[in-house]
Biopython code that builds the backbone (N, CA, C, O; Angstrom):
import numpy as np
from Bio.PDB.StructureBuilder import StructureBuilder

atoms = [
    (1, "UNK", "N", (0.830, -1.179, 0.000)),
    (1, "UNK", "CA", (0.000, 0.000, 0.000)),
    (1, "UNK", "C", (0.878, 1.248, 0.000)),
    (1, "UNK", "O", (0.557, 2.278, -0.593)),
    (2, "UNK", "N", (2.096, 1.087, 0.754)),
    (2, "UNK", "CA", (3.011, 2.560, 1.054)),
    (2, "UNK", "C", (3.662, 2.795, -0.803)),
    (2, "UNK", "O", (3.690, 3.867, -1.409)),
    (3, "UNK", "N", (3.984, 1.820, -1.180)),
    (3, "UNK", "CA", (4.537, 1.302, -2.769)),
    (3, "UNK", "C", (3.095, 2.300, -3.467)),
    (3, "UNK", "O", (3.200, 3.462, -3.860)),
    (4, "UNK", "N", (2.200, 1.724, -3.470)),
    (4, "UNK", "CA", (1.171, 2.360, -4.438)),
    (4, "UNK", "C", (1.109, 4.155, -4.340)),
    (4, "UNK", "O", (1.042, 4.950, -5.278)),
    (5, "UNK", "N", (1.169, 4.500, -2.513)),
    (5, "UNK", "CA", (0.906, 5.557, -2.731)),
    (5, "UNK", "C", (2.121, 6.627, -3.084)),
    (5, "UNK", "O", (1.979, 7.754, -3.559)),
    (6, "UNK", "N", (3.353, 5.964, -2.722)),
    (6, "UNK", "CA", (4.478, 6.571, -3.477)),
    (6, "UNK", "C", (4.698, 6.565, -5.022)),
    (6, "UNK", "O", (5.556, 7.240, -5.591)),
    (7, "UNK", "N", (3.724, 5.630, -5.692)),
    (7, "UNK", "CA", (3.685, 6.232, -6.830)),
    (7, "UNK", "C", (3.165, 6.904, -7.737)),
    (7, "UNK", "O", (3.398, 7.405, -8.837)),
    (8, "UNK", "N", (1.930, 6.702, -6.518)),
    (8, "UNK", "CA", (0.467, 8.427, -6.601)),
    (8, "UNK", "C", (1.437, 9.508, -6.630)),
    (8, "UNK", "O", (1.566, 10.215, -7.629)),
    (9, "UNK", "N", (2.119, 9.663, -5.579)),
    (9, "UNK", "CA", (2.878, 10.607, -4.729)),
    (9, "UNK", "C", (3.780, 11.450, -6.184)),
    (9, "UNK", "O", (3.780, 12.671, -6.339)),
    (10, "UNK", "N", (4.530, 10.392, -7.173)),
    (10, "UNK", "CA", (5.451, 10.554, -7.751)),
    (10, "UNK", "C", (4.500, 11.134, -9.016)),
    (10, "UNK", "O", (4.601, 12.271, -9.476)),
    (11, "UNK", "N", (3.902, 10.483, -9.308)),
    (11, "UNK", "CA", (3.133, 10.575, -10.819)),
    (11, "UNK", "C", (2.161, 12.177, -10.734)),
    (11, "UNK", "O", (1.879, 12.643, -11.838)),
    (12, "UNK", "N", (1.707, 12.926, -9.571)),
    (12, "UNK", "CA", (1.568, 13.722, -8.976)),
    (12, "UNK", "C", (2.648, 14.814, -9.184)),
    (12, "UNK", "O", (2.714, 15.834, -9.870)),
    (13, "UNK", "N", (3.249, 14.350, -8.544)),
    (13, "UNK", "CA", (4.476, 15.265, -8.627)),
    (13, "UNK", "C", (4.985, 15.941, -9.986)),
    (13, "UNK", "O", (5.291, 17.103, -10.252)),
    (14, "UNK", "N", (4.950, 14.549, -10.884)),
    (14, "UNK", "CA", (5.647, 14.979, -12.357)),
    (14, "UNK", "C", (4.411, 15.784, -13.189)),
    (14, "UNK", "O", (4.508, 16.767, -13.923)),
    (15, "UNK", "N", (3.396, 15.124, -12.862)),
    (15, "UNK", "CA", (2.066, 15.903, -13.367)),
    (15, "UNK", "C", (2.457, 17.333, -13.200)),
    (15, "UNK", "O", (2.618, 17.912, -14.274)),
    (16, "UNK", "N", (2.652, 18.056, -12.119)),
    (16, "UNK", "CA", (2.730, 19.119, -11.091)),
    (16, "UNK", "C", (4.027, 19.747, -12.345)),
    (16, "UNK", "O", (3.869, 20.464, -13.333)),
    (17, "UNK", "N", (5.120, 19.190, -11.843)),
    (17, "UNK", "CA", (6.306, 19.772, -12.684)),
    (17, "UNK", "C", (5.763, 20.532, -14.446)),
    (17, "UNK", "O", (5.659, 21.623, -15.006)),
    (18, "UNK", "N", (5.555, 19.058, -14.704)),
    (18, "UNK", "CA", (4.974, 19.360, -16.311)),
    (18, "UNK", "C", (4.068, 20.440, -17.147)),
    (18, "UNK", "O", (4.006, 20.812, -18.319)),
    (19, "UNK", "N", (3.273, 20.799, -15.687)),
    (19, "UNK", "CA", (2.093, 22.051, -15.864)),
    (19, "UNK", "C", (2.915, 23.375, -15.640)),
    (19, "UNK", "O", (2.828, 24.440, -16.251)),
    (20, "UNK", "N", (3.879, 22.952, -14.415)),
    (20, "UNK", "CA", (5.108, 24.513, -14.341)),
    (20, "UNK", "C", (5.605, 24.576, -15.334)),
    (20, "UNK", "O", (5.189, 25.537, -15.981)),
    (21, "UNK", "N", (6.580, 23.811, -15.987)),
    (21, "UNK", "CA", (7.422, 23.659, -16.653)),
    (21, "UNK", "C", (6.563, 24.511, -18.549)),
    (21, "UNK", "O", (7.080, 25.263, -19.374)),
    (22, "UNK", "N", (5.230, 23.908, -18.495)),
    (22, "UNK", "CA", (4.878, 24.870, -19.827)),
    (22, "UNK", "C", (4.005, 25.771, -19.658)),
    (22, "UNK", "O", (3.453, 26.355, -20.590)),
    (23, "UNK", "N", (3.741, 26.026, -18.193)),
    (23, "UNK", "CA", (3.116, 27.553, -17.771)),
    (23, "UNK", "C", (4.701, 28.129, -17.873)),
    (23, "UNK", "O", (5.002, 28.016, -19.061)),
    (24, "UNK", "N", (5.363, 28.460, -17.439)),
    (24, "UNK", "CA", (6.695, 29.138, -17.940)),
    (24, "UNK", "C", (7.205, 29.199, -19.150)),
    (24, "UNK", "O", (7.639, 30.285, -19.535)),
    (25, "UNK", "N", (7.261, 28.103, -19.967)),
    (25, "UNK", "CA", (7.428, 28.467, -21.234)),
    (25, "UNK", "C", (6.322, 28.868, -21.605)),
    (25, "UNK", "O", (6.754, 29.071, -22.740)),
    (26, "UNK", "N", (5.310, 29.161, -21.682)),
    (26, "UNK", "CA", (3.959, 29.814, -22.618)),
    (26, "UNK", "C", (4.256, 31.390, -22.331)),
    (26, "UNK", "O", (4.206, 32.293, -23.165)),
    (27, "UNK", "N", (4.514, 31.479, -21.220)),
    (27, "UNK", "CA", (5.133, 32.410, -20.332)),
    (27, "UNK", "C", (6.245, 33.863, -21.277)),
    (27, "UNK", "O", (6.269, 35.083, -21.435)),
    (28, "UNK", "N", (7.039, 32.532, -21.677)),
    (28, "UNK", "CA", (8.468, 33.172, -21.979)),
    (28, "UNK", "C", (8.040, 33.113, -23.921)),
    (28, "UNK", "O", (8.584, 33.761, -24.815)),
    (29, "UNK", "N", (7.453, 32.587, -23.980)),
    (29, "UNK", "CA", (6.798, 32.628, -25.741)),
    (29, "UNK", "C", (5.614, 34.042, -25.853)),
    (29, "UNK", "O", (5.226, 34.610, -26.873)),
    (30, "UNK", "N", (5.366, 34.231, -24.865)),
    (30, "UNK", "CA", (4.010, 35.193, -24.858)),
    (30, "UNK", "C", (4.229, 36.299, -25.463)),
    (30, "UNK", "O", (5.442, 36.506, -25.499)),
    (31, "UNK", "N", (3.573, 37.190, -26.004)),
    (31, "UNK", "CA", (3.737, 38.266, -26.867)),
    (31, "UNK", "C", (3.429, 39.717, -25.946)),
    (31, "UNK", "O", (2.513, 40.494, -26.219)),
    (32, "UNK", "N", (4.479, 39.913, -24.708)),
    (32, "UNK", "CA", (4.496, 40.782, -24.090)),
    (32, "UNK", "C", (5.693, 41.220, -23.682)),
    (32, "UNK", "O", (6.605, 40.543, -24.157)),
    (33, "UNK", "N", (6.018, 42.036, -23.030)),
    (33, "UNK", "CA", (7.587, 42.854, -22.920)),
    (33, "UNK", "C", (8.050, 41.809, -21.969)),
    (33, "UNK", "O", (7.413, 40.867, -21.497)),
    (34, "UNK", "N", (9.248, 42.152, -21.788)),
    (34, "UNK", "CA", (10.162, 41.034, -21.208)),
    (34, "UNK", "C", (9.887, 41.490, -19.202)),
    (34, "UNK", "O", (9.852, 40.600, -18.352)),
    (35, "UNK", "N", (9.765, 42.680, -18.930)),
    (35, "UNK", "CA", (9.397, 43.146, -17.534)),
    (35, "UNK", "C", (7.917, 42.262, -17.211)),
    (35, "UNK", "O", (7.924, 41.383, -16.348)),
    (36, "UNK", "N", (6.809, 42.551, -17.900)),
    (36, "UNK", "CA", (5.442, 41.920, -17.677)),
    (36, "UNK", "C", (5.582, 40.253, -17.769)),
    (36, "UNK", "O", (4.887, 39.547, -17.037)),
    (37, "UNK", "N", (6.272, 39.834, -18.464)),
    (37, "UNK", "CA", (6.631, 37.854, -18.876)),
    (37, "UNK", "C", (7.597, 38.044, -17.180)),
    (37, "UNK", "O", (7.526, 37.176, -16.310)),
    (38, "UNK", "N", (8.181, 38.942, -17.071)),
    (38, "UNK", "CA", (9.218, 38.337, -15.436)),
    (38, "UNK", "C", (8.002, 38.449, -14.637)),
    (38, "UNK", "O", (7.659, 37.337, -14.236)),
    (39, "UNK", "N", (7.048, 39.604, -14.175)),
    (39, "UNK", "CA", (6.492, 39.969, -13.073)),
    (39, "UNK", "C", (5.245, 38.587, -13.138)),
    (39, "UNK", "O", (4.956, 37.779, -12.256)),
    (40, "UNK", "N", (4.743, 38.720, -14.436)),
    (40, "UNK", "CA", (3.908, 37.161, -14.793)),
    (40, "UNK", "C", (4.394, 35.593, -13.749)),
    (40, "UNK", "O", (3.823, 34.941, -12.875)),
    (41, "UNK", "N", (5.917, 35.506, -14.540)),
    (41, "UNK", "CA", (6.125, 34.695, -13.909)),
    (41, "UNK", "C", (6.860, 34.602, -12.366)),
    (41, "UNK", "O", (6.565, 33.589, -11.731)),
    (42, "UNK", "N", (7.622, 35.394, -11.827)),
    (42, "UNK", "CA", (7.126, 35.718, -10.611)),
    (42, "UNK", "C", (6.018, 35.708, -9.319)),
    (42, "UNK", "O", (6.253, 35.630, -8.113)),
    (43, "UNK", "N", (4.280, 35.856, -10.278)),
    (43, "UNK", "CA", (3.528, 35.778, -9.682)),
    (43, "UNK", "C", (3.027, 34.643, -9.142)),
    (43, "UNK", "O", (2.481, 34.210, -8.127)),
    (44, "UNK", "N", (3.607, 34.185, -10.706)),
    (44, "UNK", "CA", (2.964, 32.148, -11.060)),
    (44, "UNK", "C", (3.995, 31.366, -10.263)),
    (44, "UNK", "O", (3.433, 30.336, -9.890)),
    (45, "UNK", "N", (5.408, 31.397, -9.782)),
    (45, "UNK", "CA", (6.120, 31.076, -9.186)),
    (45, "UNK", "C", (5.518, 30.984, -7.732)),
    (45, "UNK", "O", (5.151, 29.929, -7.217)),
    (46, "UNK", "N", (5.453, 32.459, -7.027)),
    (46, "UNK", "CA", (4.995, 32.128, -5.706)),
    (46, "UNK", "C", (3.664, 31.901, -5.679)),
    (46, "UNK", "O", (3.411, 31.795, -4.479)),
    (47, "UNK", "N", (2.144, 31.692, -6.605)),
    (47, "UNK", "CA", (1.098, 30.604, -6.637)),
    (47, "UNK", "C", (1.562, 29.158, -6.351)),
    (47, "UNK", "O", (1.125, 28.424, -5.465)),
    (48, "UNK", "N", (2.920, 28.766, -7.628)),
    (48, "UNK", "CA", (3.064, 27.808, -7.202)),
    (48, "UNK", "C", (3.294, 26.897, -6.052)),
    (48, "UNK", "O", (2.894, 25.759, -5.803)),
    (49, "UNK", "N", (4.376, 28.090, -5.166)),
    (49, "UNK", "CA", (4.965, 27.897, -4.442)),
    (49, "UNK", "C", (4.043, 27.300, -2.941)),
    (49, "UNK", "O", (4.189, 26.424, -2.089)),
    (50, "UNK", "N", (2.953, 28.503, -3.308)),
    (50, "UNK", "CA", (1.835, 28.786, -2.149)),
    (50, "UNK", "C", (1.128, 26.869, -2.269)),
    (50, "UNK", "O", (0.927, 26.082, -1.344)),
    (51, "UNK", "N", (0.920, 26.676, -3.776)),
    (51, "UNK", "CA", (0.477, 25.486, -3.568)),
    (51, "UNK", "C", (1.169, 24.026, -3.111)),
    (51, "UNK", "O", (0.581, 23.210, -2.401)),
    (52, "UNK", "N", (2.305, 23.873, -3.561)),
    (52, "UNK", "CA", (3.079, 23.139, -2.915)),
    (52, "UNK", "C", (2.959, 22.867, -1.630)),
    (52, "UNK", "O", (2.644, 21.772, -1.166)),
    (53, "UNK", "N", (3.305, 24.247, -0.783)),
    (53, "UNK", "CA", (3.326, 24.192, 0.245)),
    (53, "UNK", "C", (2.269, 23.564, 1.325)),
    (53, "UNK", "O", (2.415, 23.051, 2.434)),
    (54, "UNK", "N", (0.516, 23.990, 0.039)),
    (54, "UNK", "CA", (-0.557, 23.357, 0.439)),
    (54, "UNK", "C", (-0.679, 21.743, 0.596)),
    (54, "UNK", "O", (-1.286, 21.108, 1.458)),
    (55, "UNK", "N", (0.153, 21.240, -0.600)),
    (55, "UNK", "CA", (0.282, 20.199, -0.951)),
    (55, "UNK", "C", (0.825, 19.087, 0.712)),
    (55, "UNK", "O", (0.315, 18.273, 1.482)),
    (56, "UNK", "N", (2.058, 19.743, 0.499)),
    (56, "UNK", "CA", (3.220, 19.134, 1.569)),
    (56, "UNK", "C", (2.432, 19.206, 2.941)),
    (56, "UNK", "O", (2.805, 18.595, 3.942)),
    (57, "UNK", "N", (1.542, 19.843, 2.903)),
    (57, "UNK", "CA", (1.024, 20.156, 4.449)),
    (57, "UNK", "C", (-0.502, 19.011, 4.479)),
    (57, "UNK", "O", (-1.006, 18.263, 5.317)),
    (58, "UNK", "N", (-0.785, 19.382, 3.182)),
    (58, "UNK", "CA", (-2.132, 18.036, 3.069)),
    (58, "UNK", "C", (-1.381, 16.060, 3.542)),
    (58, "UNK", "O", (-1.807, 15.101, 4.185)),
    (59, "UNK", "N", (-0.194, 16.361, 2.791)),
    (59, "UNK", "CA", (0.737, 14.971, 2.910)),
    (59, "UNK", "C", (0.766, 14.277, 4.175)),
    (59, "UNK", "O", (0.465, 13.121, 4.474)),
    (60, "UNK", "N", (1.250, 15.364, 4.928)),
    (60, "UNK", "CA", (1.907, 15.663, 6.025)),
    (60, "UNK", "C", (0.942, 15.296, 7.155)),
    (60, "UNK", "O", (1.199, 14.482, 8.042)),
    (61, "UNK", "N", (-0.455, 16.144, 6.997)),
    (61, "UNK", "CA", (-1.329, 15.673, 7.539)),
    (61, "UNK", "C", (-2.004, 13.952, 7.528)),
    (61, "UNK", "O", (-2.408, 13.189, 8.405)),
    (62, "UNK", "N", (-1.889, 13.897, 6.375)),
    (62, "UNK", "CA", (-2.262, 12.428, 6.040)),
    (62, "UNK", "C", (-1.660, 11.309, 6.678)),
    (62, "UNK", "O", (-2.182, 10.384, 7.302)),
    (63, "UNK", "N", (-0.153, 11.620, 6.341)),
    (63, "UNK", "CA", (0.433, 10.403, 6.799)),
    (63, "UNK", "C", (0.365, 10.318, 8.442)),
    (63, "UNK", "O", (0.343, 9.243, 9.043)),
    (64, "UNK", "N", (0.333, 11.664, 9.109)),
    (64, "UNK", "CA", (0.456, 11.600, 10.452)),
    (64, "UNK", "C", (-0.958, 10.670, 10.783)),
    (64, "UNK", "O", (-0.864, 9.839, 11.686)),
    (65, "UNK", "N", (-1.916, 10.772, 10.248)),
    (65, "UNK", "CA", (-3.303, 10.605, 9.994)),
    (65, "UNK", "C", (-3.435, 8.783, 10.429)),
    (65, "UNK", "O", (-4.093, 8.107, 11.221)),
    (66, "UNK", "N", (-2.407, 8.550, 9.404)),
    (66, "UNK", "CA", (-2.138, 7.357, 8.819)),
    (66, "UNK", "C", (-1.034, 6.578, 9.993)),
    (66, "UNK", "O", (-1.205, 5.384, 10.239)),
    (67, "UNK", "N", (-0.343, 7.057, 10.414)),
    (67, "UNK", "CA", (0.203, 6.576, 11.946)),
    (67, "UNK", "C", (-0.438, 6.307, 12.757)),
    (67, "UNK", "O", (-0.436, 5.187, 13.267)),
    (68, "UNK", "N", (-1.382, 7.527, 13.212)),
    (68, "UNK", "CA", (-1.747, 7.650, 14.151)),
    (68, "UNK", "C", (-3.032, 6.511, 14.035)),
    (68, "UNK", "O", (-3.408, 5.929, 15.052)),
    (69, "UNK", "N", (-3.490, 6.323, 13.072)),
    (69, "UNK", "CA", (-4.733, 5.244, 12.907)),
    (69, "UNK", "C", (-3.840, 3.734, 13.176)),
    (69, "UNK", "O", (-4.443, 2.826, 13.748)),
    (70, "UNK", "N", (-2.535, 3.539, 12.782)),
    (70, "UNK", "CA", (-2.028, 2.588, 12.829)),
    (70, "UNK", "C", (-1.990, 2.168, 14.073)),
    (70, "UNK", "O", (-2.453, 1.055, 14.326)),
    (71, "UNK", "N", (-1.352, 3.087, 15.248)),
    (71, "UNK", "CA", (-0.800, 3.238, 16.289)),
    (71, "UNK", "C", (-2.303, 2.119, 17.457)),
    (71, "UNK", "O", (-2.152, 1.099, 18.130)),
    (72, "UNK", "N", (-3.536, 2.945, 17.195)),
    (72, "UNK", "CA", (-4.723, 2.688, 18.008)),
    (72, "UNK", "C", (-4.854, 1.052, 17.550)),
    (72, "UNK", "O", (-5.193, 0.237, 18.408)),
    (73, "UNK", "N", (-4.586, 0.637, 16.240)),
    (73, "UNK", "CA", (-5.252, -0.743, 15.414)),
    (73, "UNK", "C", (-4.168, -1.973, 16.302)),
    (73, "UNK", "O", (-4.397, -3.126, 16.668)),
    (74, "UNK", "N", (-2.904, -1.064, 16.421)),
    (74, "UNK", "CA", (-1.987, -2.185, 16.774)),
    (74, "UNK", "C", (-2.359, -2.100, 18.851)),
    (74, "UNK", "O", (-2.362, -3.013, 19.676)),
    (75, "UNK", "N", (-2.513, -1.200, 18.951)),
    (75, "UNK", "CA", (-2.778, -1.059, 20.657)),
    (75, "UNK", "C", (-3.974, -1.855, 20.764)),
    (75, "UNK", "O", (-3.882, -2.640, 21.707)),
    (76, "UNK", "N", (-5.321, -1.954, 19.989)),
    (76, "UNK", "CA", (-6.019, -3.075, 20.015)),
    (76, "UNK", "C", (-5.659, -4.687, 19.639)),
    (76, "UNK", "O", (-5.994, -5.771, 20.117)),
    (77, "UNK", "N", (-4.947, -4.326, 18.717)),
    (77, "UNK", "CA", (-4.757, -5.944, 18.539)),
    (77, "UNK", "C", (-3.640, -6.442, 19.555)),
    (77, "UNK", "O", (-3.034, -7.466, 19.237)),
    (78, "UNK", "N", (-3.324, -5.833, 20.707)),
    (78, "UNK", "CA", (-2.700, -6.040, 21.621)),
    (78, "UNK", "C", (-2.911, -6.641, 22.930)),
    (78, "UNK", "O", (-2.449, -7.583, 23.573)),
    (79, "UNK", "N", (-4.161, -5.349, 23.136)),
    (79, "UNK", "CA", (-5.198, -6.214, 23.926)),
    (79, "UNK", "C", (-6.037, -7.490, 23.467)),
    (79, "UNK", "O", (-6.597, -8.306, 24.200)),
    (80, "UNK", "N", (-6.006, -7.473, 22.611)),
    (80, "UNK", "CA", (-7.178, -8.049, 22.138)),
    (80, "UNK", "C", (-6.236, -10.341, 22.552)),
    (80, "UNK", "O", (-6.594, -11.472, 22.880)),
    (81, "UNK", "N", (-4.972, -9.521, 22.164)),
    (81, "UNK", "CA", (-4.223, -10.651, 22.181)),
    (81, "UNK", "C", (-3.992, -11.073, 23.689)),
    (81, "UNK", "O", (-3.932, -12.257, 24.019)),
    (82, "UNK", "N", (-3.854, -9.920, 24.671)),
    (82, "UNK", "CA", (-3.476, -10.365, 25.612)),
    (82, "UNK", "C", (-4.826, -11.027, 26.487)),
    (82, "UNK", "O", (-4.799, -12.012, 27.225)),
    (83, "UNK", "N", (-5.780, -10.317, 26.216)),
    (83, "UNK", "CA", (-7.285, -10.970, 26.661)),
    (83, "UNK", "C", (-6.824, -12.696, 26.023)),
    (83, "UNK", "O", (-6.153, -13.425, 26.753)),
    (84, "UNK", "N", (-7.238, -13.137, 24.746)),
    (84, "UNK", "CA", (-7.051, -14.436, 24.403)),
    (84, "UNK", "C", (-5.898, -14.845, 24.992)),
    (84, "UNK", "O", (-5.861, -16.075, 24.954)),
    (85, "UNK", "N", (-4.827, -14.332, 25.580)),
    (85, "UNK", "CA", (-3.625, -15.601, 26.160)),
    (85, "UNK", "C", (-4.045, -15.710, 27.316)),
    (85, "UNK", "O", (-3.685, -16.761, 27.846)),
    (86, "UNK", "N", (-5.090, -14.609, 28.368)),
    (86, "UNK", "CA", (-4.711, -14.747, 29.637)),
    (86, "UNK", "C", (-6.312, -15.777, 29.384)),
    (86, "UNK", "O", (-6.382, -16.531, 30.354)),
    (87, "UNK", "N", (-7.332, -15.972, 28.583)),
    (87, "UNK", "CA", (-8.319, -17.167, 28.630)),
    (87, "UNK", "C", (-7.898, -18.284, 28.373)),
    (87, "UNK", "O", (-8.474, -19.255, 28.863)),
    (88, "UNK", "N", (-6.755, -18.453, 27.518)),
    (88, "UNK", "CA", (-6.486, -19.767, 26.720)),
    (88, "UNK", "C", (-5.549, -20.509, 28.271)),
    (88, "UNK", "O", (-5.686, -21.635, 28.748)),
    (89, "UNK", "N", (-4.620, -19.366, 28.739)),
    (89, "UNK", "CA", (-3.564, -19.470, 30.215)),
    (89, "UNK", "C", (-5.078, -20.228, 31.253)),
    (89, "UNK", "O", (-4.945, -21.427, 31.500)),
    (90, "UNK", "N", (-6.187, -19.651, 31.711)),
    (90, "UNK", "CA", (-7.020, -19.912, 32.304)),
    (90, "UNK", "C", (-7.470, -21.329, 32.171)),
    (90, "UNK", "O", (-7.271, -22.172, 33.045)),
    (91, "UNK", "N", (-8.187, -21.595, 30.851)),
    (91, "UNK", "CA", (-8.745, -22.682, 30.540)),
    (91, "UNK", "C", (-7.357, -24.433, 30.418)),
    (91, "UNK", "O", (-7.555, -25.634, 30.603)),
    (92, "UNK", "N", (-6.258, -23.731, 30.080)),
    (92, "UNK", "CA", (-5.525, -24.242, 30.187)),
    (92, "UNK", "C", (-4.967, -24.713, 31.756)),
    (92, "UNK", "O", (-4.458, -25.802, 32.021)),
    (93, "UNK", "N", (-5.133, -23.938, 32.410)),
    (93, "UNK", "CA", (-4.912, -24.085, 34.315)),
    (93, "UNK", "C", (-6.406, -25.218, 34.585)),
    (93, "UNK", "O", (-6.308, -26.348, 35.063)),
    (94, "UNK", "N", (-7.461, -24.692, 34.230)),
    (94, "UNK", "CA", (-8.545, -26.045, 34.872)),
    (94, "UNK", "C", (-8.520, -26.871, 34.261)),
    (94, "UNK", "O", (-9.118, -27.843, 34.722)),
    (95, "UNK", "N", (-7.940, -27.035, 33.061)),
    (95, "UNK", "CA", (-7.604, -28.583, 32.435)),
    (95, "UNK", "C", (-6.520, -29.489, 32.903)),
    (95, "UNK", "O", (-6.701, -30.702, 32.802)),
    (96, "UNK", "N", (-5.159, -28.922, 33.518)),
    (96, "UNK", "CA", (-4.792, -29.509, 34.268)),
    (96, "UNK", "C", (-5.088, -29.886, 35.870)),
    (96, "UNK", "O", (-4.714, -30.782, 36.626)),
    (97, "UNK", "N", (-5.966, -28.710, 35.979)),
    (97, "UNK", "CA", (-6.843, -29.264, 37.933)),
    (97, "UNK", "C", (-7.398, -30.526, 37.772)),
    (97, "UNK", "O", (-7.179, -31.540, 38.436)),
    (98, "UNK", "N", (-8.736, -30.235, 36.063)),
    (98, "UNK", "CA", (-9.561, -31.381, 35.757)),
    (98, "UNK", "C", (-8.513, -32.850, 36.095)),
    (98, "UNK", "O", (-8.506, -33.597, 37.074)),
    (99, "UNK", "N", (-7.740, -32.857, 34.918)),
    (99, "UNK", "CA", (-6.950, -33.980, 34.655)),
    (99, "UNK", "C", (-6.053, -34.498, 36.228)),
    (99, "UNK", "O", (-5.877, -35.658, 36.602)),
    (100, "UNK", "N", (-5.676, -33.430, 36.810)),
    (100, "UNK", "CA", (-4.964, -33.913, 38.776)),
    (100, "UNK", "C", (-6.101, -34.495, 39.066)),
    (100, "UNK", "O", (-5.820, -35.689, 38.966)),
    (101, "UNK", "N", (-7.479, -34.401, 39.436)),
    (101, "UNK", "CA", (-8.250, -34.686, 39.762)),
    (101, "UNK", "C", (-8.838, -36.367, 39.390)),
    (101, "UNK", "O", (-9.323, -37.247, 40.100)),
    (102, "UNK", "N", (-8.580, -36.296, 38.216)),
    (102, "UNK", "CA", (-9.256, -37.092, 37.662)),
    (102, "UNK", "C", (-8.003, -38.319, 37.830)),
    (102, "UNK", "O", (-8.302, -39.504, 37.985)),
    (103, "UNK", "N", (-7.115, -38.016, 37.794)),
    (103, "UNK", "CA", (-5.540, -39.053, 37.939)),
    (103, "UNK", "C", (-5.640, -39.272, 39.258)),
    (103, "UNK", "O", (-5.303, -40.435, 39.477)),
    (104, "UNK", "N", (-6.026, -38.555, 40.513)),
    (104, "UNK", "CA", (-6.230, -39.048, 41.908)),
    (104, "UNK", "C", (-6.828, -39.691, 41.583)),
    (104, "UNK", "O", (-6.363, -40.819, 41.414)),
    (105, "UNK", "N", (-8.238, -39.458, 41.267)),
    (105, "UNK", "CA", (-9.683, -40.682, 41.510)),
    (105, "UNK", "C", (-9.030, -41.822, 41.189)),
    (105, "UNK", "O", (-9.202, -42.809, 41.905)),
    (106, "UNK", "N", (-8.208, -41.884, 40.112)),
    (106, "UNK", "CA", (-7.985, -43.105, 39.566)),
    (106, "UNK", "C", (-7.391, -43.553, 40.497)),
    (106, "UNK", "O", (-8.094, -44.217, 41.259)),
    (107, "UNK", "N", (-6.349, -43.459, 40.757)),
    (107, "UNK", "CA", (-5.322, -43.591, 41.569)),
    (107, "UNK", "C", (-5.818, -44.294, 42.981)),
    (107, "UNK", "O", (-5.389, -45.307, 43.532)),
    (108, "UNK", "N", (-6.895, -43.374, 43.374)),
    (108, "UNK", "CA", (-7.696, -44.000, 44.881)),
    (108, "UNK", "C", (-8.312, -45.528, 44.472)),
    (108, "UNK", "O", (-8.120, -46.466, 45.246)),
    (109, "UNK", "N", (-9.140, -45.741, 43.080)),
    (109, "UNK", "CA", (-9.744, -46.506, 42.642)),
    (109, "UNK", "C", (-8.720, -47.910, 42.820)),
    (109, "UNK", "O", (-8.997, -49.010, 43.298)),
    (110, "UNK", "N", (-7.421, -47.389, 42.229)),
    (110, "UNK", "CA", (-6.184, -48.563, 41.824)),
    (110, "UNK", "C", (-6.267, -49.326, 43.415)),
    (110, "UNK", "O", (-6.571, -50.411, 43.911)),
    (111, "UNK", "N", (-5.796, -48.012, 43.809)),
    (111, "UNK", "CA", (-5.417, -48.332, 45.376)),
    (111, "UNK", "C", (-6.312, -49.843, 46.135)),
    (111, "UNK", "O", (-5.895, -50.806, 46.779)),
    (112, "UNK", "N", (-7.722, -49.414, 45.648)),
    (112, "UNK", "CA", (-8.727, -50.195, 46.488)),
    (112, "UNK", "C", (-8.881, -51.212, 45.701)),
    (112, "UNK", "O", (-9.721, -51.898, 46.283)),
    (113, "UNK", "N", (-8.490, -51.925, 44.392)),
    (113, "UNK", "CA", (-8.604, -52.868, 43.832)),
    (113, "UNK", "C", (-7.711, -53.666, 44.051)),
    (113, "UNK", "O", (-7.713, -54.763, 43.492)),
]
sb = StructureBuilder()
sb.init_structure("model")
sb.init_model(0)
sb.init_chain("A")
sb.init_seg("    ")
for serial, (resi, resn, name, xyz) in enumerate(atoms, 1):
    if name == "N":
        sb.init_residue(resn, " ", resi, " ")
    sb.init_atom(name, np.array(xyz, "f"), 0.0, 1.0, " ", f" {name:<3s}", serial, name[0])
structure = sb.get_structure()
């Protein structure tokens, strides 16, 4: 699952690049003075920038998201485990009382035969 979403993550990313990469050149082809194509791209730079940053912080959130859900699943399946050892420990203790018990009787039985 971490494999799949690193290659969301990546394919994302290049998507991302590819849209900068010919918003800047459309940019630098555009039929305007060379001051208005800088301040243009300048503007589109820190948009970008602004979004990234949105990006990295959505991530960021997620994965913590994604720990932290982990963290509770494994603290249950913890308990959950230690409940079943301390019943199986239990049932396992009166099966050997049963069985002492049941090896006396015999035992008294032998005795008197």
């Amino acid at each position: 699952m971490e494999e799949r979403n690193q290659k969301m993550a990546a394919a994302a990313l290049l998507i991302f690049a590819g849209g900068v990469i010919g918003a800047g050149l459309a940019l630098l082809f555009a039929p305007q003075s060379g001051a208005e194509t800088r301040k243009d791209i300048l503007r589109r730079s820190r948009k970008v920038q602004h979004c990234a940053d949105e990006m990295v912080n959505d991530l960021a959130r997620n994965v913590t998201s994604l720990v932290d859900s982990i963290g509770v699943k494994t603290e249950d399946m913890l308990e959950t485990g230690k409940g079943v050892a301390g019943s199986a420990r239990k049932d396992l203790i009166r099966l050997i009382e049963e069985g002492a018990s049941k090896l006396e009787k015999l035992r008294t039985v032998l005795k008197r035969a």
